[in-house]
C-alpha positions as CSV (number, residue, x, y, z in Angstrom):
1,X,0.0,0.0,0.0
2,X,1.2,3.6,-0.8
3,X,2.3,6.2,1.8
4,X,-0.5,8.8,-0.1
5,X,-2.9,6.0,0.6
6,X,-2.6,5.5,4.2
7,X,-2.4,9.0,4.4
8,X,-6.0,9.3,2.8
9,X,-6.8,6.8,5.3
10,X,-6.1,8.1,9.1
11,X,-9.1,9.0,10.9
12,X,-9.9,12.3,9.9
13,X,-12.5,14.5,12.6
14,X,-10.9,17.9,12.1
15,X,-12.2,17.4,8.0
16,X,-15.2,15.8,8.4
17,X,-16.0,18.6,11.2
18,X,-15.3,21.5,9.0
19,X,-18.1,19.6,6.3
20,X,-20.9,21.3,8.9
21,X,-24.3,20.7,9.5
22,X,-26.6,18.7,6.8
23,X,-30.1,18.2,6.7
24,X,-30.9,14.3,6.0
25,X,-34.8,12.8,5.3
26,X,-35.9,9.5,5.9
27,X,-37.7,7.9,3.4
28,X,-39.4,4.8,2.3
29,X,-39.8,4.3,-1.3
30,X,-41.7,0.8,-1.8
31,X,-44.5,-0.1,-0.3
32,X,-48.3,-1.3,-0.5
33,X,-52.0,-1.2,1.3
34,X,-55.2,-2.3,0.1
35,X,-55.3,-0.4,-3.1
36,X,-53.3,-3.6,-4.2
37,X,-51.8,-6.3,-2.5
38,X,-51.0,-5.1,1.4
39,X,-52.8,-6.1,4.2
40,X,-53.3,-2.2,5.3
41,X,-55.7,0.9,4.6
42,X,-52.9,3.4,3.7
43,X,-53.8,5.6,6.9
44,X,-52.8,3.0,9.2
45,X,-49.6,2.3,7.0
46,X,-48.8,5.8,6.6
47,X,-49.4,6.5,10.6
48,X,-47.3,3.5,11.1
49,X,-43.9,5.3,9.4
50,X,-44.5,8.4,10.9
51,X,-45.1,7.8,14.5
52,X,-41.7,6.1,13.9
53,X,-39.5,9.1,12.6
54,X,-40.1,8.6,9.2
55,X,-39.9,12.1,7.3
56,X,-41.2,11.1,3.8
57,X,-43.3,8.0,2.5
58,X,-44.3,6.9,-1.2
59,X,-47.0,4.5,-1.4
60,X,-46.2,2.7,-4.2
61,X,-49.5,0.4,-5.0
62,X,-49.0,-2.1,-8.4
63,X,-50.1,-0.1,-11.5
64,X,-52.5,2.0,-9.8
65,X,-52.2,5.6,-8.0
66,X,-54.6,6.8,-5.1
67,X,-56.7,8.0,-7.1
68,X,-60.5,7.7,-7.7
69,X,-63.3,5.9,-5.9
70,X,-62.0,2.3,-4.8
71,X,-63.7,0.5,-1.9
72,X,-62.7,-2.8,-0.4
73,X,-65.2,-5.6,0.7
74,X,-65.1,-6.7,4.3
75,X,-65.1,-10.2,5.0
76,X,-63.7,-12.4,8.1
77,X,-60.7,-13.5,7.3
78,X,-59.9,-11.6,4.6
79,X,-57.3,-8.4,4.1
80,X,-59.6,-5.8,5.7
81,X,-62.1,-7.4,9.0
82,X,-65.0,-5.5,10.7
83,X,-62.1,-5.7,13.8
84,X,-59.8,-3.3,11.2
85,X,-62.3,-1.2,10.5
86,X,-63.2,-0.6,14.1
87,X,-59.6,-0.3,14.9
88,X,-59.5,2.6,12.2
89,X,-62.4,4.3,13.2
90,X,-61.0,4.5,16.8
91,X,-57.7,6.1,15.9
92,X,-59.1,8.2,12.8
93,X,-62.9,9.1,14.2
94,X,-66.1,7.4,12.8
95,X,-66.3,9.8,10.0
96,X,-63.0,9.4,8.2
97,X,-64.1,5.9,7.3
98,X,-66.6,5.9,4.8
99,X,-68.4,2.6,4.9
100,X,-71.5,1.3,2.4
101,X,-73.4,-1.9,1.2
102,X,-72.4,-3.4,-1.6
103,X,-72.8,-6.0,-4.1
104,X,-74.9,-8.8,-2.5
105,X,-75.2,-7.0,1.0
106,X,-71.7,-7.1,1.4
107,X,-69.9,-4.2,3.2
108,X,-67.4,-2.1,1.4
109,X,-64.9,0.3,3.0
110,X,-63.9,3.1,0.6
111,X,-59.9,3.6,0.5
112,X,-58.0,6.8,1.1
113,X,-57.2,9.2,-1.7
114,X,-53.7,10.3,-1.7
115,X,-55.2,13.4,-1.9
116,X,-57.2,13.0,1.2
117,X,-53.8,11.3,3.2
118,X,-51.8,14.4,2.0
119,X,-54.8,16.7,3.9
120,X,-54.8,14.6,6.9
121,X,-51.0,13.6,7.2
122,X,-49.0,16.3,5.5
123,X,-46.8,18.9,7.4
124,X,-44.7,21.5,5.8
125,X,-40.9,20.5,6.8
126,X,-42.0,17.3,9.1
127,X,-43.6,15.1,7.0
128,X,-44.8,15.1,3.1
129,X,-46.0,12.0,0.8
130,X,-44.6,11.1,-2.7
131,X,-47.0,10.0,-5.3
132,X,-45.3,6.7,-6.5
133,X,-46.5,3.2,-8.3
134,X,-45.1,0.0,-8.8
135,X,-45.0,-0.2,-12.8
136,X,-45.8,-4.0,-12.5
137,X,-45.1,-6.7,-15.4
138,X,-47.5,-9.1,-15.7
139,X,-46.3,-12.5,-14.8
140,X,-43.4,-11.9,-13.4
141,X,-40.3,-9.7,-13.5
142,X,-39.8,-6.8,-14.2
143,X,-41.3,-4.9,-11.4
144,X,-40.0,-1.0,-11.3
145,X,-40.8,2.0,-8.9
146,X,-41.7,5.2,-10.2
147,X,-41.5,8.0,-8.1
148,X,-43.2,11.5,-7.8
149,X,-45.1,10.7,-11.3
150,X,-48.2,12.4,-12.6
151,X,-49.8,9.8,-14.3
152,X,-50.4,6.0,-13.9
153,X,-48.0,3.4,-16.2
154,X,-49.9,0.5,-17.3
155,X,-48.0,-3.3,-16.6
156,X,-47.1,-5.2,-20.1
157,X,-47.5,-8.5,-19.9
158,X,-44.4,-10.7,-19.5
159,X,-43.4,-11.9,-23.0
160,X,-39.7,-12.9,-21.5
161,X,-37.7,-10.4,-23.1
162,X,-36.6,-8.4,-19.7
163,X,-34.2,-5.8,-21.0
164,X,-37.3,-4.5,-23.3
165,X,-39.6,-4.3,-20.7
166,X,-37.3,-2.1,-18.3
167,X,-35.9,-0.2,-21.2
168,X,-40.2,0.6,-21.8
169,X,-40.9,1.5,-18.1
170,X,-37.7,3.8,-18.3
171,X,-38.2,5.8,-21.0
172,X,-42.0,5.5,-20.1
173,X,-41.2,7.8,-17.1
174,X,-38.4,9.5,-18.7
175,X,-41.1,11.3,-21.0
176,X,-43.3,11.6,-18.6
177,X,-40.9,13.5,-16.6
178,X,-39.9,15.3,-19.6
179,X,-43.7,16.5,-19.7
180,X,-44.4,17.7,-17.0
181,X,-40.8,19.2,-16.1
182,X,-40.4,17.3,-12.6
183,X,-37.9,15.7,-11.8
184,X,-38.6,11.5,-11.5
185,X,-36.9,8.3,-10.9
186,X,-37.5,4.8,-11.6
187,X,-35.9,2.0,-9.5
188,X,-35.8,-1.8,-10.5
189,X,-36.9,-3.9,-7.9
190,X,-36.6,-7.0,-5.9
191,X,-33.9,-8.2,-9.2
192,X,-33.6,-11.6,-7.2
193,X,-36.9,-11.9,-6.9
194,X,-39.0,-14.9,-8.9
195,X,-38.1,-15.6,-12.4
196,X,-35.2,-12.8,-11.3
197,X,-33.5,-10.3,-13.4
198,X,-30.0,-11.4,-14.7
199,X,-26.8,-9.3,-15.2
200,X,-26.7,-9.3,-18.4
201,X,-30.3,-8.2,-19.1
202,X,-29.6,-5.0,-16.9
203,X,-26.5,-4.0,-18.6
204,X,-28.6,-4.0,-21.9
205,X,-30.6,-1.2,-20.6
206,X,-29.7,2.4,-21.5
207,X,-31.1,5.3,-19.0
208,X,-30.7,2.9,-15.8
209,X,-29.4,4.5,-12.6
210,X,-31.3,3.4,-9.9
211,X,-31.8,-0.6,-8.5
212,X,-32.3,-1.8,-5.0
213,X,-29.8,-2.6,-3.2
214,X,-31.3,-4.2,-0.7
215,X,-35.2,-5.2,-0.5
216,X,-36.9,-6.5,2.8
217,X,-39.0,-8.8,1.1
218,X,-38.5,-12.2,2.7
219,X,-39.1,-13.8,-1.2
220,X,-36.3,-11.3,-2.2
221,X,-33.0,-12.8,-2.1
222,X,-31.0,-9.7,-1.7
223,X,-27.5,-11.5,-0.3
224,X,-28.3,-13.9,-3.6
225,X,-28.5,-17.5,-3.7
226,X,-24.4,-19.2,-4.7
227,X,-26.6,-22.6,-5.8
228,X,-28.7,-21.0,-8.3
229,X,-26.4,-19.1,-9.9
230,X,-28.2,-16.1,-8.5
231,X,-25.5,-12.9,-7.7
232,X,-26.4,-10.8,-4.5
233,X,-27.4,-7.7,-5.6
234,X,-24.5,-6.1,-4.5
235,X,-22.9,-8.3,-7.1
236,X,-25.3,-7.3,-9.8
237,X,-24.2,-3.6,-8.5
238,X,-20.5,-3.7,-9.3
239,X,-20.7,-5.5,-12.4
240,X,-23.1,-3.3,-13.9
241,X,-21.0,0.1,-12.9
242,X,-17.9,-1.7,-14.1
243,X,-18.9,-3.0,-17.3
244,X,-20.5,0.1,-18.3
245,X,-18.3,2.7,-17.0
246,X,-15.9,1.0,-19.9
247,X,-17.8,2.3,-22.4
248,X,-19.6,4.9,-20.8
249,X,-17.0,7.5,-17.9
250,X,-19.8,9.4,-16.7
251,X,-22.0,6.1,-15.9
252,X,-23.4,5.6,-12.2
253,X,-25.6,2.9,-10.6
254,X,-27.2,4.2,-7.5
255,X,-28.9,1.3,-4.7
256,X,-31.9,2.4,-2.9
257,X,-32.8,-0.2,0.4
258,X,-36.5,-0.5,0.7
259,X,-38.9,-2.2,2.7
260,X,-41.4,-3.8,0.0
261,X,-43.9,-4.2,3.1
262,X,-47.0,-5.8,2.5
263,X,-47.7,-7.1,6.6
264,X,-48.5,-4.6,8.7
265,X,-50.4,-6.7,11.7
266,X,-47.7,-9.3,12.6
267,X,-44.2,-8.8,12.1
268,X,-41.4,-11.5,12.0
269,X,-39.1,-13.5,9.7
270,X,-40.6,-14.4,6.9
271,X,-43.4,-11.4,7.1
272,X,-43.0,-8.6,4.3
273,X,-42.9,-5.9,7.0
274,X,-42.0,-2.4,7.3
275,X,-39.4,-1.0,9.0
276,X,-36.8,-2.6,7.3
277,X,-35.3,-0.6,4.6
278,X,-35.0,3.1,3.7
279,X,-33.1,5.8,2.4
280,X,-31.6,9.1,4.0
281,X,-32.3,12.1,1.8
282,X,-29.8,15.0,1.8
283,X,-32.0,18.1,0.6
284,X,-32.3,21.1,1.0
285,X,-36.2,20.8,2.3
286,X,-38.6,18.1,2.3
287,X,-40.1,18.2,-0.9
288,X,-40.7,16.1,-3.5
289,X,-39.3,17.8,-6.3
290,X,-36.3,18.5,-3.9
291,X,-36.0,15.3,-2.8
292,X,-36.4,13.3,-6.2
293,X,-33.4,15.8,-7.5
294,X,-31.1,14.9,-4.6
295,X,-31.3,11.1,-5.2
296,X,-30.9,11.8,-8.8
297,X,-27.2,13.5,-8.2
298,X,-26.3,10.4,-5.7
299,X,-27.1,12.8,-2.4
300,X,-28.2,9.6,-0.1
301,X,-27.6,6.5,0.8
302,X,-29.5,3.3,2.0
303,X,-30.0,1.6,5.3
304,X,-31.1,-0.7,7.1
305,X,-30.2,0.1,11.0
306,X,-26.6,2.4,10.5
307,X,-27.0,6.1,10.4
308,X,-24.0,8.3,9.0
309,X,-23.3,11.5,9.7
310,X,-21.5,12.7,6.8
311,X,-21.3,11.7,3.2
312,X,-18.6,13.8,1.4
313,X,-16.8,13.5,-2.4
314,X,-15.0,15.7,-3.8
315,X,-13.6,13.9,-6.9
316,X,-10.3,13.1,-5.1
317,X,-11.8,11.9,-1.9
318,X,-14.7,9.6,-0.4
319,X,-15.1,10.5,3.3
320,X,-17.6,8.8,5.6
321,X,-18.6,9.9,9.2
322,X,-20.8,7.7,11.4
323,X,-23.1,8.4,13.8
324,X,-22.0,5.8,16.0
325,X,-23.7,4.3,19.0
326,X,-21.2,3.5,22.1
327,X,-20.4,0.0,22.7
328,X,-21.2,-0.7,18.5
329,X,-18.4,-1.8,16.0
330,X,-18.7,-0.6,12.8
331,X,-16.6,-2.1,9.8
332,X,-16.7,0.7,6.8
333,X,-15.7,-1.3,3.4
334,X,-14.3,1.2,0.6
335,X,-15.0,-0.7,-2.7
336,X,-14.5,-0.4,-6.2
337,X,-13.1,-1.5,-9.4
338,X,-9.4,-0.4,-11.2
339,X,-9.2,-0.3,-14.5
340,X,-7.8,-2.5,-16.6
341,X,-9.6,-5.4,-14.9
342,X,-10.2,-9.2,-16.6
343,X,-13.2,-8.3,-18.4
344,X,-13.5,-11.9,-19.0
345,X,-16.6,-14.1,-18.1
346,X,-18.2,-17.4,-18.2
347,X,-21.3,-19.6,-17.5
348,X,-22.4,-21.1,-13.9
349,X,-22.8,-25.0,-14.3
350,X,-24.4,-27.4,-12.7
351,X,-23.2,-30.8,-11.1
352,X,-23.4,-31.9,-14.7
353,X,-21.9,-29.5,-16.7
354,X,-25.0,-28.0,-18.0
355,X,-25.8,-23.6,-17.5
356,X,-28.1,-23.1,-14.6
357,X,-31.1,-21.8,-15.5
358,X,-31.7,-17.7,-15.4
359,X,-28.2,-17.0,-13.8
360,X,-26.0,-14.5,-14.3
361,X,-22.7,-14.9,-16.0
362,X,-19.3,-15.1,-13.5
363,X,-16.9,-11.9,-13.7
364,X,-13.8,-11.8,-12.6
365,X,-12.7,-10.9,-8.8
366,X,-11.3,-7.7,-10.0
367,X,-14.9,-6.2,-9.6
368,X,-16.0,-4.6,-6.7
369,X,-12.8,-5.3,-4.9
370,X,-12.3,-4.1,-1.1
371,X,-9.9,-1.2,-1.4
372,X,-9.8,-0.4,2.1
373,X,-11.4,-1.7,4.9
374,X,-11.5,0.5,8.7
375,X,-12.9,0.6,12.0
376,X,-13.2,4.3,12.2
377,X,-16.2,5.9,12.8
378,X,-14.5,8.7,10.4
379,X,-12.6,7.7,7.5
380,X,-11.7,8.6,4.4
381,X,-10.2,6.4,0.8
382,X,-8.3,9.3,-1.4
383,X,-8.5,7.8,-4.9
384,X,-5.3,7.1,-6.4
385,X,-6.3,7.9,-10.1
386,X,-6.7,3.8,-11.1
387,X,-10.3,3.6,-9.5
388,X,-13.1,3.4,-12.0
389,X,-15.3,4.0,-9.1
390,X,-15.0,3.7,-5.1
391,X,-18.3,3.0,-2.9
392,X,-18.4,2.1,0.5
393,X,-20.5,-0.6,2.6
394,X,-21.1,0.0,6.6
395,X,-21.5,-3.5,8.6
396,X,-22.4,-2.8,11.8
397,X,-22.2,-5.4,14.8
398,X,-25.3,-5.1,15.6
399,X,-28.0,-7.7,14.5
400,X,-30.8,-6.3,12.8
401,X,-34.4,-5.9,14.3
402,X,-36.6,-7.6,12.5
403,X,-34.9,-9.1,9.7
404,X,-36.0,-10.3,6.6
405,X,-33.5,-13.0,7.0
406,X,-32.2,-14.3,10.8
407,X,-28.7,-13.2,11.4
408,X,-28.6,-9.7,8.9
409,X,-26.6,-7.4,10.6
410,X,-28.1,-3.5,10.4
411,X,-25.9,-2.0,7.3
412,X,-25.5,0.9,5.0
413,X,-24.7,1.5,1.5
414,X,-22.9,4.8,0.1
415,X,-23.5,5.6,-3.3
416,X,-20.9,5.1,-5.6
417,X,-18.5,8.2,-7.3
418,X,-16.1,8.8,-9.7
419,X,-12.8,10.0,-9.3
420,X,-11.8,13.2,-11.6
């Protein structure tokens, strides 16, 4: 190791220090109620994430927005009970919930407009909601978050020819965006999830910047799955960045950590709850248009249980502070991939020589290397000019609450930058 890299290296609190104060927003970006498949009216969801310190929320129902009349049919044992309703009117009053008879005698419970949430929930600088959908393919992958649209995005239907179908929903929302002049984004989602999303079908998409990272879905294999053939999506991550920033400099891949929640009455393993993942916003107020154009220029990063304090690049420099708890280890991974690496690749076999089915293709090592690894709660890796990017990974020693698999440990992931 060089003497300018170990330099770069030393804890560093006088720097960090002289970064100053920032303003960070919590957010969760993927989630659903009872205008599609949660088990939730999107009051109790939304009360849920802000009685516990959640700044913004986009309800992100599949290929559907909160708008119009929708009502629900209540039936014992089904999503929404007489208990839940009863439960709702006690916390709301009788008269937010609008109840009627419907087909066949059967009650109905009319749904929330996002309209009507943003009258009852919205605060300016506490708490604001992001109009968002789940652009949904029909049977199966590709499933996509759009955020802070204005109009709904209809599902195709799955005809197996993935690439297409995210390069549709992109541009989709790129026009959309385009019209209206707002910013938006659109994040692929859950790519280990079902018939899963391979490498090599998301580096044939142009326009993509934003994937999750990590998904607390219990069905979503975000640490990947060795025996399939299935790459953890932090895998996918630094493959992606490195094979296109060979062709393309000015590339970046950003990871969003979400919660994909669709339980909201019992929590566990093996429940899709919420709680799990999120991102921290750095804006300069909580708004959407604000907040959509911070994540688009990388301002945030994604969690599941670390906070940082700091988040600082400069093109020479990727400094990290911590907001540690006492007693807690933190490990800080700085990772990236030099150029010049093996570019070379080949297929994942079975026992019997044959390709496993859906998998990725196997990259070389040289990708998404550790570059430096530290203990400090304050660090920083100065980029020696080789790096086609650096990104860093926080492990913390601390096992997560509520996992979506036993044993995660809470985490963070810093977006990745290029050196200049």
């Amino acid at each position: 190791m060089t003497f300018r890299l170990l330099v770069g290296l030393v804890t560093m609190m006088s720097v960090l220090g002289a970064w100053g104060e920032s303003q960070w927003y919590k957010g969760a970006t993927h989630l659903h109620s009872l205008w599609s498949d949660g088990n939730a009216a999107p009051e109790h969801i939304i009360q849920w994430y802000l009685d516990e310190g959640w700044d913004f929320v986009c309800p992100s129902d599949h290929n559907v927005l909160m708008e119009g009349e929708r009502y629900v049919k209540i039936a014992e044992g089904g999503k929404l009970t007489e208990e839940r309703v009863a439960a709702l009117q006690k916390q709301f009053g009788e008269d937010w919930v609008t109840v009627r008879e419907g087909t066949g005698g059967a009650k109905e419970m009319r749904l929330k407009t996002l309209a009507e949430l943003r009258e009852r929930f919205e605060e300016p600088g506490k708490f604001t909601l992001i109009q968002a959908e789940e652009m949904t393919t029909i049977g199966g992958n590709p499933h996509i978050n759009a955020l802070n649209l204005r109009e709904p995005v209809a599902g195709l239907k799955n005809e197996g020819d993935k690439s297409a179908l995210i390069q549709h929903y992109l541009d989709t929302l790129q026009a959309q965006s385009e019209k209206y002049q707002v910013p938006m984004i659109a994040h692929v989602n859950h790519i280990n999830f079902a018939d899963r999303i391979t490498t090599e079908e998301m580096l044939g998409v142009k326009g993509l910047y934003f994937f999750e990272v990590y998904n607390g879905h219990p069905s979503v294999h975000s640490w990947g799955e060795a025996d399939k053939g299935i790459p953890s999506h932090e895998r996918h991550w630094d493959v992606i960045l490195s094979m296109k920033l060979r062709r393309d400099p000015g590339y970046l891949l950003y990871g969003v950590a979400t919660d994909d929640s669709h339980e909201y009455f019992k929590f566990g393993v093996g429940k899709s709850n919420a709680g799990r993942g999120w991102i921290m916003v750095r804006s300069e107020k909580l708004e959407a248009n604000a907040l959509v154009a911070a994540m688009q220029r990388g301002d945030f990063y994604g969690s599941t249980g670390v906070t940082l304090r700091d988040v600082r690049a400069d093109g020479k420099s990727l400094g990290i502070a911590i907001a540690g708890e006492e007693g807690v280890k933190y490990t800080t991974q700085y990772i990236g991939t030099r150029k010049g690496f093996d570019t070379s690749t080949k297929p994942q076999l079975d026992a019997e020589g044959k390709p496993l089915p859906r998998s990725s293709l196997l990259y070389s090592e040289d990708i998404g290397a550790v570059l430096h690894e530290t203990t400090d709660l304050e660090s920083r890796y100065i980029f020696t000019g080789d790096e086609l990017y650096v990104r860093a990974r926080v492990v913390s020693d601390v096992l997560q609450d509520n996992p979506h698999e036993t044993g995660d440990h809470e985490m963070a992931w810093v977006q990745p930058v290029l050196p200049k």
